[in-house]
BALOBA-1460 file (C-alpha; in Angstrom, 3 decimals):
// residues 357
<rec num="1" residu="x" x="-27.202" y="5.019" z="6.493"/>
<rec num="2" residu="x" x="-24.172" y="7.306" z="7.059"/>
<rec num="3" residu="x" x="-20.789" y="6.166" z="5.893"/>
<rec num="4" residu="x" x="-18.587" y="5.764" z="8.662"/>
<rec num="5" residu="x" x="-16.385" y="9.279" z="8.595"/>
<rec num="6" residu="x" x="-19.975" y="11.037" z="7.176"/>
<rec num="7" residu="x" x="-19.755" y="14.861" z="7.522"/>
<rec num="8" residu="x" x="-15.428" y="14.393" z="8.175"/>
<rec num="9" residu="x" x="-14.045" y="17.619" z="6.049"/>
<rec num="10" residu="x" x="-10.553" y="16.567" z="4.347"/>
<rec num="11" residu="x" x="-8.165" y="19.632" z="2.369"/>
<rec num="12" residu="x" x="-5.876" y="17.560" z="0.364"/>
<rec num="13" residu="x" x="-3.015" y="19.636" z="-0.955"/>
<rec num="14" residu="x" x="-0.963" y="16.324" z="-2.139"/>
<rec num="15" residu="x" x="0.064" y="15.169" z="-5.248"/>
<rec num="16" residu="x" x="1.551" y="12.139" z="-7.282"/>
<rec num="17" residu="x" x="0.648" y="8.851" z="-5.200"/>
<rec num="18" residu="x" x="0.677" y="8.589" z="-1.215"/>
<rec num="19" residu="x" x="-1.092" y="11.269" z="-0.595"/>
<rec num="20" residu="x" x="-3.818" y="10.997" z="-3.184"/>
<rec num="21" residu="x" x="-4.219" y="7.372" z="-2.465"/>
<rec num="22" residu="x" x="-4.514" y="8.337" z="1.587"/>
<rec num="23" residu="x" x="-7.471" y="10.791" z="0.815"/>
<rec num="24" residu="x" x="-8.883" y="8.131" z="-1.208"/>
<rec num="25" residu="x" x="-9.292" y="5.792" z="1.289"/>
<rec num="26" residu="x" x="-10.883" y="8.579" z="3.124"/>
<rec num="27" residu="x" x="-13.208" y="9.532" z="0.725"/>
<rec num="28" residu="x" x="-14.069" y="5.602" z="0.272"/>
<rec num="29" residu="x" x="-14.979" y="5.472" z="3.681"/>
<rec num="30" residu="x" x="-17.229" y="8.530" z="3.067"/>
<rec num="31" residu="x" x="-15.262" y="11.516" z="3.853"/>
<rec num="32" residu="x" x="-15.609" y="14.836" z="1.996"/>
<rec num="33" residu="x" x="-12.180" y="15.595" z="0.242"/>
<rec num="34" residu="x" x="-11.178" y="18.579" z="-1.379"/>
<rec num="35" residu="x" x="-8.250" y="18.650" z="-3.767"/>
<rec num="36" residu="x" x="-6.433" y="21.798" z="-3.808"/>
<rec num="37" residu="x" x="-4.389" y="21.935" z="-7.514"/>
<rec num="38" residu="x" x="-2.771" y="24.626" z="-8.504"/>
<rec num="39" residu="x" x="-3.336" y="26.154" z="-11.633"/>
<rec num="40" residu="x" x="-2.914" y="26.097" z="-14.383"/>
<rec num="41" residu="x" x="-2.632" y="22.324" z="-15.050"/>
<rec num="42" residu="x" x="-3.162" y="21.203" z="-11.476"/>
<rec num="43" residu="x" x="-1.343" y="17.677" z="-10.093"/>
<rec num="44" residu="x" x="1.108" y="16.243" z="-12.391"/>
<rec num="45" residu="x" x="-0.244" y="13.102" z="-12.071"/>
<rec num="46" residu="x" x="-3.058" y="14.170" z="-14.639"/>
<rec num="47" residu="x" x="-0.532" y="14.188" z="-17.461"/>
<rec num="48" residu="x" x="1.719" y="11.989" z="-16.187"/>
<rec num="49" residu="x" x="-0.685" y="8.961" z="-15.931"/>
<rec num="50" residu="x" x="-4.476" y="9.846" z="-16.568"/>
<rec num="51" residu="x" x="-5.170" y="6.396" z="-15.167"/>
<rec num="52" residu="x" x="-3.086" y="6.355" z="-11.814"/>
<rec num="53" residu="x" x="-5.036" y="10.027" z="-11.352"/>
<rec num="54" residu="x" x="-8.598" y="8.536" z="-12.200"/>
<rec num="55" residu="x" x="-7.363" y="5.352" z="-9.850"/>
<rec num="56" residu="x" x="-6.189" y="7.658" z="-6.809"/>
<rec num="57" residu="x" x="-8.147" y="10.898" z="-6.868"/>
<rec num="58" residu="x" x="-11.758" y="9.074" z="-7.320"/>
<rec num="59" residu="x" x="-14.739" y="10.893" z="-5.074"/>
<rec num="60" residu="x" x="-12.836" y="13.807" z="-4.522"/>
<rec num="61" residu="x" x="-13.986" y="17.633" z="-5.717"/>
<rec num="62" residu="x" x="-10.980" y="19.563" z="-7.647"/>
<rec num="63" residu="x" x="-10.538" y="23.298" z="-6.409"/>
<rec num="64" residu="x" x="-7.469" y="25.645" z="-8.021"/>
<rec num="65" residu="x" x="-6.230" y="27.297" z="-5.713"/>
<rec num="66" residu="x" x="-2.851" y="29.897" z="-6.606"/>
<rec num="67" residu="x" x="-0.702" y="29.713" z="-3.193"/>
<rec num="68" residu="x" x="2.029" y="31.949" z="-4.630"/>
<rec num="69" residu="x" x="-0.687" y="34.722" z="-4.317"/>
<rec num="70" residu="x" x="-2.027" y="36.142" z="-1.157"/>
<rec num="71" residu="x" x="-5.682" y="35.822" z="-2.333"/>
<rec num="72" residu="x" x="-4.858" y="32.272" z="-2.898"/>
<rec num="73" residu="x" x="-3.883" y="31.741" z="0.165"/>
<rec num="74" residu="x" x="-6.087" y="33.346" z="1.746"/>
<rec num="75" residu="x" x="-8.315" y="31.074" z="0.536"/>
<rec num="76" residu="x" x="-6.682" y="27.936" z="1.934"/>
<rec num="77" residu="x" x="-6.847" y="29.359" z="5.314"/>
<rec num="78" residu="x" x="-10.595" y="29.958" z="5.216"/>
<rec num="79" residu="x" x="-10.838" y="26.273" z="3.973"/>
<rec num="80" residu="x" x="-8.369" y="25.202" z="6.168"/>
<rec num="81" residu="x" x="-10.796" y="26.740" z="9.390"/>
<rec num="82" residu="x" x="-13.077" y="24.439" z="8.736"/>
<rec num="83" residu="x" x="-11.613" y="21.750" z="7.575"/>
<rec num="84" residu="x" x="-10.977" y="18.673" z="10.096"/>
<rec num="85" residu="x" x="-8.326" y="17.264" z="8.259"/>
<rec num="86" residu="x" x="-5.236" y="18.524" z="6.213"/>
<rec num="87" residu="x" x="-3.137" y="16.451" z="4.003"/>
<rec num="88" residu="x" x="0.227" y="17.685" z="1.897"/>
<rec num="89" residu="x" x="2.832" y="15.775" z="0.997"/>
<rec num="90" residu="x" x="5.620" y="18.991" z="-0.226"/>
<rec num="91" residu="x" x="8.892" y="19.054" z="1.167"/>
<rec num="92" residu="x" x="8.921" y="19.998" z="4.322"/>
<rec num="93" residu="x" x="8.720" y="23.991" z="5.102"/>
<rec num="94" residu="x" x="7.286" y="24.832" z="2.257"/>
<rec num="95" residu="x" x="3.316" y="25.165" z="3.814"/>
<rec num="96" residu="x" x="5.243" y="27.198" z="6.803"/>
<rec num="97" residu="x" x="7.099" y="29.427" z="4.137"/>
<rec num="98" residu="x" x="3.358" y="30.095" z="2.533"/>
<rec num="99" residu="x" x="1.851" y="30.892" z="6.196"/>
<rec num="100" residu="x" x="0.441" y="27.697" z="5.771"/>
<rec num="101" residu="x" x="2.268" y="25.707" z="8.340"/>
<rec num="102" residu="x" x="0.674" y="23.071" z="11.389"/>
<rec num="103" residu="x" x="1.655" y="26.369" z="13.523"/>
<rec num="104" residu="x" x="-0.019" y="28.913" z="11.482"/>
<rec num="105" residu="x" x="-3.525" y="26.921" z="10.460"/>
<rec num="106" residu="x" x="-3.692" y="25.309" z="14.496"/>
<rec num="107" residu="x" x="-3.881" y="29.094" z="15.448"/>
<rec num="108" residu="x" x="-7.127" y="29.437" z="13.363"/>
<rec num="109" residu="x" x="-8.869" y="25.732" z="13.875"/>
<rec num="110" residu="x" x="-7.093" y="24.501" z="16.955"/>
<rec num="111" residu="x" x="-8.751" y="21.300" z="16.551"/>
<rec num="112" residu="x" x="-7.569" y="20.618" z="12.957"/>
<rec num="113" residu="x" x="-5.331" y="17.345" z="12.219"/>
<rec num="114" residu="x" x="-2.467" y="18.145" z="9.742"/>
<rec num="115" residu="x" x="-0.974" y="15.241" z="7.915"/>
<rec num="116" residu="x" x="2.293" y="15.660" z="6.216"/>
<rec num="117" residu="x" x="3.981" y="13.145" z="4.273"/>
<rec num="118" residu="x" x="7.460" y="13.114" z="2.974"/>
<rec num="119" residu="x" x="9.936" y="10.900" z="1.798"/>
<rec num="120" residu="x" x="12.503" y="11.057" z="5.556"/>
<rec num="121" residu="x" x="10.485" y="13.469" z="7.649"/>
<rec num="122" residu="x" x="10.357" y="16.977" z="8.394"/>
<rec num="123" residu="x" x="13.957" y="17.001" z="10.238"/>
<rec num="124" residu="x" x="16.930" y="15.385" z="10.112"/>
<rec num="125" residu="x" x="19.816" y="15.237" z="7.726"/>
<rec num="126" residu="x" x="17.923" y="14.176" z="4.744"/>
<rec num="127" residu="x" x="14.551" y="16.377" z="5.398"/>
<rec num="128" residu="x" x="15.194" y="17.701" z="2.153"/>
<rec num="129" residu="x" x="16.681" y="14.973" z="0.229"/>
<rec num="130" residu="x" x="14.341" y="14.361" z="-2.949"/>
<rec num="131" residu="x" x="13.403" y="10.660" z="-3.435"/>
<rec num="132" residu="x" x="11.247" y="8.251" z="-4.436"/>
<rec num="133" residu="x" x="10.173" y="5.016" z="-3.347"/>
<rec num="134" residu="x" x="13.177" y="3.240" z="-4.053"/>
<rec num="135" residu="x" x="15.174" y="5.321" z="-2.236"/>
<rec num="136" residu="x" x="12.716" y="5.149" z="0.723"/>
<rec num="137" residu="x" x="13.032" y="1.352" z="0.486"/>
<rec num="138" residu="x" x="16.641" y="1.439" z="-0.269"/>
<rec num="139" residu="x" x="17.351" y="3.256" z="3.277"/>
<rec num="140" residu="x" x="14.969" y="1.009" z="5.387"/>
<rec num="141" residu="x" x="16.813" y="-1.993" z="4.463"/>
<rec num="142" residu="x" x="14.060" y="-3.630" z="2.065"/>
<rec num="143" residu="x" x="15.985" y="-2.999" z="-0.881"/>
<rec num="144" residu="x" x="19.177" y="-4.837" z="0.215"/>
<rec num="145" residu="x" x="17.241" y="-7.862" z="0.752"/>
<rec num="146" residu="x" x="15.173" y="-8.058" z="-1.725"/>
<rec num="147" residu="x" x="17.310" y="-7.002" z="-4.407"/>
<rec num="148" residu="x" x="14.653" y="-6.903" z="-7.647"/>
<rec num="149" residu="x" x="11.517" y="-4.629" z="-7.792"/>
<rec num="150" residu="x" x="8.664" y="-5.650" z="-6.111"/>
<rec num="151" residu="x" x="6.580" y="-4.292" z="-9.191"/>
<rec num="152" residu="x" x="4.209" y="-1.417" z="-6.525"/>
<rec num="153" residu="x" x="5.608" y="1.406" z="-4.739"/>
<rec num="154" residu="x" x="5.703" y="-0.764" z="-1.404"/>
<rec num="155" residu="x" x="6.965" y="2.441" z="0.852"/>
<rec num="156" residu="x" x="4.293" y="5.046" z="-1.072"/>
<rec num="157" residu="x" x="1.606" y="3.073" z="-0.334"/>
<rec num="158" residu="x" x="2.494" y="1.893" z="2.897"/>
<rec num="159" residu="x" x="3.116" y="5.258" z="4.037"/>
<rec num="160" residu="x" x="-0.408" y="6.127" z="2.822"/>
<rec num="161" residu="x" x="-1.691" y="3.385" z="5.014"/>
<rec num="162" residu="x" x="0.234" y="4.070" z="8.183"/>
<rec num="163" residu="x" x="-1.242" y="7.713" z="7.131"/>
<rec num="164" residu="x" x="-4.703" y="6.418" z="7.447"/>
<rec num="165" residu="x" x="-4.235" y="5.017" z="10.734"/>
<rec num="166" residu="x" x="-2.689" y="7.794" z="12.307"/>
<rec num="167" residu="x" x="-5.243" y="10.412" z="10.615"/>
<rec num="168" residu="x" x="-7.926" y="7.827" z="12.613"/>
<rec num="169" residu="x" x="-6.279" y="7.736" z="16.025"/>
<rec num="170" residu="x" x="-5.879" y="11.469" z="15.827"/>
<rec num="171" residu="x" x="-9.545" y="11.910" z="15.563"/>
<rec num="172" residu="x" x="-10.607" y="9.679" z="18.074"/>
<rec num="173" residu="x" x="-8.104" y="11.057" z="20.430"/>
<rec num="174" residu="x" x="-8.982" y="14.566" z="18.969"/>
<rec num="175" residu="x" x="-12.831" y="13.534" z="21.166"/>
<rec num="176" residu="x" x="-11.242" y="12.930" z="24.083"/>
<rec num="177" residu="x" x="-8.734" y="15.868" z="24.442"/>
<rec num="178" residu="x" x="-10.951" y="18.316" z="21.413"/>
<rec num="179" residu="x" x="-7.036" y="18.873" z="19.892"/>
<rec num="180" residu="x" x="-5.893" y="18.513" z="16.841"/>
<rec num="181" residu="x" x="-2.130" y="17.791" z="16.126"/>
<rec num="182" residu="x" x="0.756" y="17.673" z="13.350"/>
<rec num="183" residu="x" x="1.347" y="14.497" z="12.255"/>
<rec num="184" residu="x" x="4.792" y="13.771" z="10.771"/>
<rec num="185" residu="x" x="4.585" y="10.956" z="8.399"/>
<rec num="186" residu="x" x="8.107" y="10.068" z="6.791"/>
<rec num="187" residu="x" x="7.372" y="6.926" z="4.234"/>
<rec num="188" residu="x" x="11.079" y="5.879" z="4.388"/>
<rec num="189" residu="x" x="10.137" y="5.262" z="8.374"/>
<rec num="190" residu="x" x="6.935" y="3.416" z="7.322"/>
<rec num="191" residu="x" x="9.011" y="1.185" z="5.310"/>
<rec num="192" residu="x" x="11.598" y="0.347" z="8.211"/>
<rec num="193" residu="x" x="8.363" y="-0.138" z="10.259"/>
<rec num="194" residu="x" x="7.369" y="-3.274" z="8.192"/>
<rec num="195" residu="x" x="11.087" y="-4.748" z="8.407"/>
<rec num="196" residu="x" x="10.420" y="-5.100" z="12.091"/>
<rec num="197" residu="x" x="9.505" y="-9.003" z="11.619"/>
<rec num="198" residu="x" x="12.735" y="-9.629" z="9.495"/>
<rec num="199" residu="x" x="15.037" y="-7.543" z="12.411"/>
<rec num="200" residu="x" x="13.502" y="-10.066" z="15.136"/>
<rec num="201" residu="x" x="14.153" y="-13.042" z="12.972"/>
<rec num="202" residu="x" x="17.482" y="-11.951" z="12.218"/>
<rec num="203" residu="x" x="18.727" y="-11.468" z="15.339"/>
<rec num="204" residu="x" x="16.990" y="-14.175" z="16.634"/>
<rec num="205" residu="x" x="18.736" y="-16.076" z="14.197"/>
<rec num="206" residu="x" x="22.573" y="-14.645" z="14.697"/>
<rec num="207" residu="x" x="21.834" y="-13.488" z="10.922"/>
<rec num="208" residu="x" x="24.338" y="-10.871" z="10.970"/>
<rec num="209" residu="x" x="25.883" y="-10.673" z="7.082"/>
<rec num="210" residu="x" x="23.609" y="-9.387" z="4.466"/>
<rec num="211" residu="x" x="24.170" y="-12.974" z="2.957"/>
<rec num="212" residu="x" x="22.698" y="-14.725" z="5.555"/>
<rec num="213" residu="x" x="19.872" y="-12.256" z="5.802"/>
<rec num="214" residu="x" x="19.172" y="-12.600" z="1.950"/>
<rec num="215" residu="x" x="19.159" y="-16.534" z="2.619"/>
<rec num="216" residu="x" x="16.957" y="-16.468" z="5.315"/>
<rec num="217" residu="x" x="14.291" y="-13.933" z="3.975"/>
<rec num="218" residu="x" x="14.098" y="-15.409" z="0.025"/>
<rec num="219" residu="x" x="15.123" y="-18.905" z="0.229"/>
<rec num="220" residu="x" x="12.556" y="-21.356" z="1.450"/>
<rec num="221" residu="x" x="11.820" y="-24.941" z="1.041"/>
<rec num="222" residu="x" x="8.283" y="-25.585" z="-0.772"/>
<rec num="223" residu="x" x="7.805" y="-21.828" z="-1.033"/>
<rec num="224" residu="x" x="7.693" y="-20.143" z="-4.351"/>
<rec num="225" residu="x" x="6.244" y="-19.884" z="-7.577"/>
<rec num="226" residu="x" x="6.842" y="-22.418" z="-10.166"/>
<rec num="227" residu="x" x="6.105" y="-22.551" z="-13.916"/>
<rec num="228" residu="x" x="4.041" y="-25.559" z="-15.173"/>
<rec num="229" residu="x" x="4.113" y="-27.465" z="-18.358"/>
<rec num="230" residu="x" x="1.372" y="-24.651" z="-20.610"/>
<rec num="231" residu="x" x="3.417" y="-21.738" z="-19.175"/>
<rec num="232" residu="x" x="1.196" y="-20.470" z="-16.598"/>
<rec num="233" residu="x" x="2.836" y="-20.618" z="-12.801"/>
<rec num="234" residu="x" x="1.548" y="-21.423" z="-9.473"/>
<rec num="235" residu="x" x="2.548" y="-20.270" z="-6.207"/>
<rec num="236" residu="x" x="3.140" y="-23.109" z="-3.610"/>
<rec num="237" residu="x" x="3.881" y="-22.054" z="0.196"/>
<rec num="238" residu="x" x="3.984" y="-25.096" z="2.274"/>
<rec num="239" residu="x" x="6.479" y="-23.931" z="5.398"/>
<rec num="240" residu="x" x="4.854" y="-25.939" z="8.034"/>
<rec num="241" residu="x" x="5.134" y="-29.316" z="8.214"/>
<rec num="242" residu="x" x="1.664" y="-31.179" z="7.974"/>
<rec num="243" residu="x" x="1.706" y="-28.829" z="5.151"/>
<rec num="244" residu="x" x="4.778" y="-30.015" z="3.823"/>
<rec num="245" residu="x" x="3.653" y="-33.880" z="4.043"/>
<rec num="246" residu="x" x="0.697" y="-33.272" z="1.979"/>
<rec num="247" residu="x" x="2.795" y="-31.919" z="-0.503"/>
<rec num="248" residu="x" x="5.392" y="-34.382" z="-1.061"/>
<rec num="249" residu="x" x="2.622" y="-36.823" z="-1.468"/>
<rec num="250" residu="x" x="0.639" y="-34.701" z="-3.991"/>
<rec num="251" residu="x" x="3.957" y="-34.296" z="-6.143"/>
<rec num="252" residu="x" x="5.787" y="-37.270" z="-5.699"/>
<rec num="253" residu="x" x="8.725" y="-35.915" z="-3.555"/>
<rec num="254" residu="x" x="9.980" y="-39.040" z="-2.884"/>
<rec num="255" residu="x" x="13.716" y="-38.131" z="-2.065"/>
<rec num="256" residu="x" x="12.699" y="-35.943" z="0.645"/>
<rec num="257" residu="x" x="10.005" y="-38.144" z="2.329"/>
<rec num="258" residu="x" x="11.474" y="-39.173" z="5.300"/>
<rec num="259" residu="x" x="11.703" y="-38.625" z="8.658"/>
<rec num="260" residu="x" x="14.766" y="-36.658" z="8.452"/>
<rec num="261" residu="x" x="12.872" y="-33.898" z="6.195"/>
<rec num="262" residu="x" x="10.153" y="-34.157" z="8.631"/>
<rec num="263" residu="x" x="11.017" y="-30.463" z="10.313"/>
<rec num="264" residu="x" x="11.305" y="-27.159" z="8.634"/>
<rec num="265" residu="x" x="14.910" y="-26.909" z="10.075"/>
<rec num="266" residu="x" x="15.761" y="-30.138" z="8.960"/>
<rec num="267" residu="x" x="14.633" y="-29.057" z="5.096"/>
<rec num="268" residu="x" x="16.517" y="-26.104" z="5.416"/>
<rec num="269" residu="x" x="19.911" y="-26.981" z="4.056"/>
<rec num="270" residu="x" x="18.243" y="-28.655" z="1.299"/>
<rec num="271" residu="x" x="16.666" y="-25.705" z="-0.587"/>
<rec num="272" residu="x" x="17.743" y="-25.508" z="-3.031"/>
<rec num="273" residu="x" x="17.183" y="-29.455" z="-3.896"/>
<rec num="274" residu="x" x="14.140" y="-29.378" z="-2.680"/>
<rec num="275" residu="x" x="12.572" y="-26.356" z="-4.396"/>
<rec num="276" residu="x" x="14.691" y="-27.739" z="-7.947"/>
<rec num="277" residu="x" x="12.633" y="-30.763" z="-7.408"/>
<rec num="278" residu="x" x="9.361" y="-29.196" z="-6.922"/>
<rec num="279" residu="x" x="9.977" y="-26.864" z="-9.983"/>
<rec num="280" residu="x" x="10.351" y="-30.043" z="-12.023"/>
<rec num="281" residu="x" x="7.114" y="-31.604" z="-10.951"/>
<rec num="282" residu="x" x="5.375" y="-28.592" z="-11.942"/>
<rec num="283" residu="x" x="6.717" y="-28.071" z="-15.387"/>
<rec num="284" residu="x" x="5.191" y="-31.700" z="-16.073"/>
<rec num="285" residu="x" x="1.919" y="-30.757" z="-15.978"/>
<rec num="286" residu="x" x="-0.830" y="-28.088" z="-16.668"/>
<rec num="287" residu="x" x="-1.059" y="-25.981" z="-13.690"/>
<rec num="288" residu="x" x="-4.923" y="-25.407" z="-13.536"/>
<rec num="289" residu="x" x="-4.836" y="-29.677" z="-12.981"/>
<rec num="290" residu="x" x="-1.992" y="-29.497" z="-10.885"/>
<rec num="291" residu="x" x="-3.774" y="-26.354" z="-8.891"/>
<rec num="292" residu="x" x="-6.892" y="-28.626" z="-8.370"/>
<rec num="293" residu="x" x="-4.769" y="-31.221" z="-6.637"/>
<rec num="294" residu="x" x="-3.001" y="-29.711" z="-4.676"/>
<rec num="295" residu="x" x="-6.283" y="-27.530" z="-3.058"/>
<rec num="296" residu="x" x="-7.875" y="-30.599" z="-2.782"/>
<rec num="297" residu="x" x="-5.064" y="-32.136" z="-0.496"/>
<rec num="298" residu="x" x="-4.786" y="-29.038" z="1.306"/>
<rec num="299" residu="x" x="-1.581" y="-27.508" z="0.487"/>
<rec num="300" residu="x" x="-0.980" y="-23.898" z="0.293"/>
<rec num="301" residu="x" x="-0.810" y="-22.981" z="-3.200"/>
<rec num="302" residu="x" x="-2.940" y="-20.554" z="-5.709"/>
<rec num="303" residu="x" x="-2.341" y="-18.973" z="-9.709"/>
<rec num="304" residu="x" x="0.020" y="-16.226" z="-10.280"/>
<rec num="305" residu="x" x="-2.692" y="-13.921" z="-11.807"/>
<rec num="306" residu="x" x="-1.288" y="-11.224" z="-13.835"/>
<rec num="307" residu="x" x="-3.089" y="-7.881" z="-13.131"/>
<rec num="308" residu="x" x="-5.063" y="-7.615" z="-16.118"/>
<rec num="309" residu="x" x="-6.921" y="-10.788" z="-14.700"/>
<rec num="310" residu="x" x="-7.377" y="-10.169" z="-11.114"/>
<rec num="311" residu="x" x="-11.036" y="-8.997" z="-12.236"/>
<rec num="312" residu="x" x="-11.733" y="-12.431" z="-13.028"/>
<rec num="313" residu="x" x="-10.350" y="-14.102" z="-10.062"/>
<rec num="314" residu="x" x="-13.368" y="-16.299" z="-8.574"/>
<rec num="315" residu="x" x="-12.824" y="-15.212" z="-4.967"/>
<rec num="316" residu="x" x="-12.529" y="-11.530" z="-5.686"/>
<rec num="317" residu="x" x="-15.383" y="-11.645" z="-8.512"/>
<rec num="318" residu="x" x="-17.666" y="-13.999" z="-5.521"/>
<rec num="319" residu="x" x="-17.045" y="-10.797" z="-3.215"/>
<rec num="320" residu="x" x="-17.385" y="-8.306" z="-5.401"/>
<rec num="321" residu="x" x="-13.974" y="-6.425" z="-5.160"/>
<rec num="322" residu="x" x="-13.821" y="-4.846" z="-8.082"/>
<rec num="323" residu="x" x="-16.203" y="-2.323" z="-9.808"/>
<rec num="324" residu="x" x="-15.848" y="-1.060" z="-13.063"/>
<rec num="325" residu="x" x="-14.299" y="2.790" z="-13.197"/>
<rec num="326" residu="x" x="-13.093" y="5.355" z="-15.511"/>
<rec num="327" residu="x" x="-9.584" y="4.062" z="-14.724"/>
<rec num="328" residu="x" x="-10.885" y="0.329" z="-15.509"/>
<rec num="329" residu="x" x="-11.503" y="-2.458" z="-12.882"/>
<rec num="330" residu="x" x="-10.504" y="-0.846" z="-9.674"/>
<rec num="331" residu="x" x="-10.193" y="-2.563" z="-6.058"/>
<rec num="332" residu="x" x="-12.664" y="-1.528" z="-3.151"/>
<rec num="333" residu="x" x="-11.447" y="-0.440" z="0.238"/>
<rec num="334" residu="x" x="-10.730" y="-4.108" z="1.482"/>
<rec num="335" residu="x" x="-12.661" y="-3.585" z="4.853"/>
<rec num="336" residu="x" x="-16.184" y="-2.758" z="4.250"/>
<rec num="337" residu="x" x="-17.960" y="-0.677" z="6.867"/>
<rec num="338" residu="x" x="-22.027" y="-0.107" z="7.254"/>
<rec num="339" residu="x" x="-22.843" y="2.962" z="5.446"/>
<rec num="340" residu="x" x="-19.817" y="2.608" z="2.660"/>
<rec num="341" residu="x" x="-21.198" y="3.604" z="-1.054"/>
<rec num="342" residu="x" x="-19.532" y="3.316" z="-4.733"/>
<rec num="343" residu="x" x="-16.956" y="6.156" z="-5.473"/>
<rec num="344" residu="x" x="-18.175" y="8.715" z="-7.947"/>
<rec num="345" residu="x" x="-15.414" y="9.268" z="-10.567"/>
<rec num="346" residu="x" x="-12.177" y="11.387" z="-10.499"/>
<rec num="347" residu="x" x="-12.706" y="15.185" z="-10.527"/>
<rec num="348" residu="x" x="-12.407" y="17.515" z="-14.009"/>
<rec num="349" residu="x" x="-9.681" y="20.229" z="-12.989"/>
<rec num="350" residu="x" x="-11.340" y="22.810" z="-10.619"/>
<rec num="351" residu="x" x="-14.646" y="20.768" z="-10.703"/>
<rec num="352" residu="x" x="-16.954" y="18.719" z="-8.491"/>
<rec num="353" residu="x" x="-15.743" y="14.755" z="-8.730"/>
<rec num="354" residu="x" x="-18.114" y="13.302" z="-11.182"/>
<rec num="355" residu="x" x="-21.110" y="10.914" z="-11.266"/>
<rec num="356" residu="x" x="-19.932" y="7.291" z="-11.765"/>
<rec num="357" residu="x" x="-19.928" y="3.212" z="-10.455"/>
């Protein structure tokens, strides 16, 4: 059977992360993706991280392709004519300065969907501002809440995801009107996308001071992780309230089990006591015994796996998430379609990707 985007023809001229990681998601989902590199070493990422390449670039062929030179360029248009999908991720006006701009290529494959992604967009005051995903999440708000890293470049890979989707609707709504069309993606816009949920509870809230915000985004009752007594943590998130009540029996929150901690908003002004109290329980015992009693009362909680043991998390090794790689144990696309087939491996420079999982 045919993977679902079968026969779809993707030119990927991006490098570093959220483009790569886009046009693997395409290729996952069966696409045939072209990387354009330019020679003589070809993306960065190669040297940079040889495992974030083989974890990004995986099912893709490698072409070098010289866009400072005419012939190279040349080249790109041909590819570009019968391509029905274009992804590059350089600052913006720098495919236009090559003649390689949504204007130019729509002029020779009208129905062609070009996807660029930058860090702010292709106008505006900071258009050509250099960044990086901090500074994407530093401008959307995220980083003023949040304060600390969150450990994965939330606004790279967001943006590659948003990316996705829009690459999608553009194709379906490329059948109805047989258009193509330029898709702006700015990841610093993705980010502030995914705030949305905070901006309504803020307001909703009269959370006006980056204090209060802070408060009411990272400070919960019974949510958290918590070390336990053989220095392993778990991660407990009981917000609502029959979930709360089965927790304070499981641990033995005895200060807080009454009827005036019966309501979220009643717990509130007690975090801090509360979440003390819980942390205290926990370091009493080991937490794979305390993570067995707590599932069976039914109370949100789970281990904080580090990554070099999601492989051998039971629910991801039951469903068969990850598949041995070049790169190591790498995730699957995490919606699996009829017709969807194992990645072949990252492509040598200027070669075909390779045979693999």
């Amino acid at each position: 059977m045919p993977g679902p985007l079968d026969g779809l023809r993707v030119l990927d001229f991006s490098e570093l992360l959220p483009g790569p990681f886009l046009t693997a998601c395409l290729a996952e989902l069966g696409a045939s993706v072209q990387k354009v590199e330019r020679p003589p070493a070809g993306d960065p990422v190669r040297r940079m991280s040889p495992g974030v390449f083989g974890a990004v670039n995986r099912g893709k062929d490698s072409l070098l392709i010289d866009l400072k030179q005419e012939a190279g360029r040349e080249q790109a248009r041909a590819l570009a004519a019968e391509a029905d999908v274009l992804v590059e991720s350089f600052r913006p006006g720098v495919m236009a300065r090559l003649g390689l701009g949504p204007a130019e290529l729509a002029e020779v494959n009208p129905r062609l969907i070009y996807a660029s992604l930058s860090g702010y967009g292709q106008d505006g005051p900071y258009a050509a501002v250099p960044g990086h995903d901090l500074n994407y999440l530093s401008v959307a708000g995220i980083k003023a809440i949040s304060g600390g890293s969150a450990g994965v470049p939330v606004a790279d890979l967001c943006g590659s995801v948003y990316g996705l989707a829009g690459i999608l609707a553009a194709l379906v709504q490329r059948g109805i009107t047989g258009r193509g069309q330029h898709l702006d993606i700015a990841l610093a816009e993705c980010a502030l996308h995914w705030l949305n949920p905070r901006l309504g509870r803020f307001s909703g809230a009269g959370a006006e001071t980056l204090e209060a915000q802070r408060r009411m985004a990272l400070s919960r009752p019974a949510y958290g992780a918590f070390i336990c007594l053989d220095g392993r943590s778990i991660s407990i998130a009981a917000l609502e309230d029959h979930f709360w009540s089965r927790l304070v029996r499981s641990l033995d929150l005895a200060p807080f089990d009454t009827p005036d901690h019966a309501r979220m908003a009643q717990r509130v002004p007690q975090t801090e006591e509360i979440n003390a109290l819980i942390a205290a329980r926990c370091a009493e015992e080991e937490s794979q015994a305390l993570l067995s009693r707590l599932l069976a009362a039914d109370v949100p909680a789970a281990p904080v796996v580090p990554p070099s043991e999601v492989a051998q998390f039971p629910q991801f090794v039951a469903r068969g998430v990850l598949e041995e790689t070049a790169a190591g144990p790498l995730a699957r696309f995490p919606v699996r379609l009829e017709g969807m087939a194992p990645l072949k491996e990252a492509p040598l420079l200027g070669g075909r990707a390779e045979a693999g999982a």
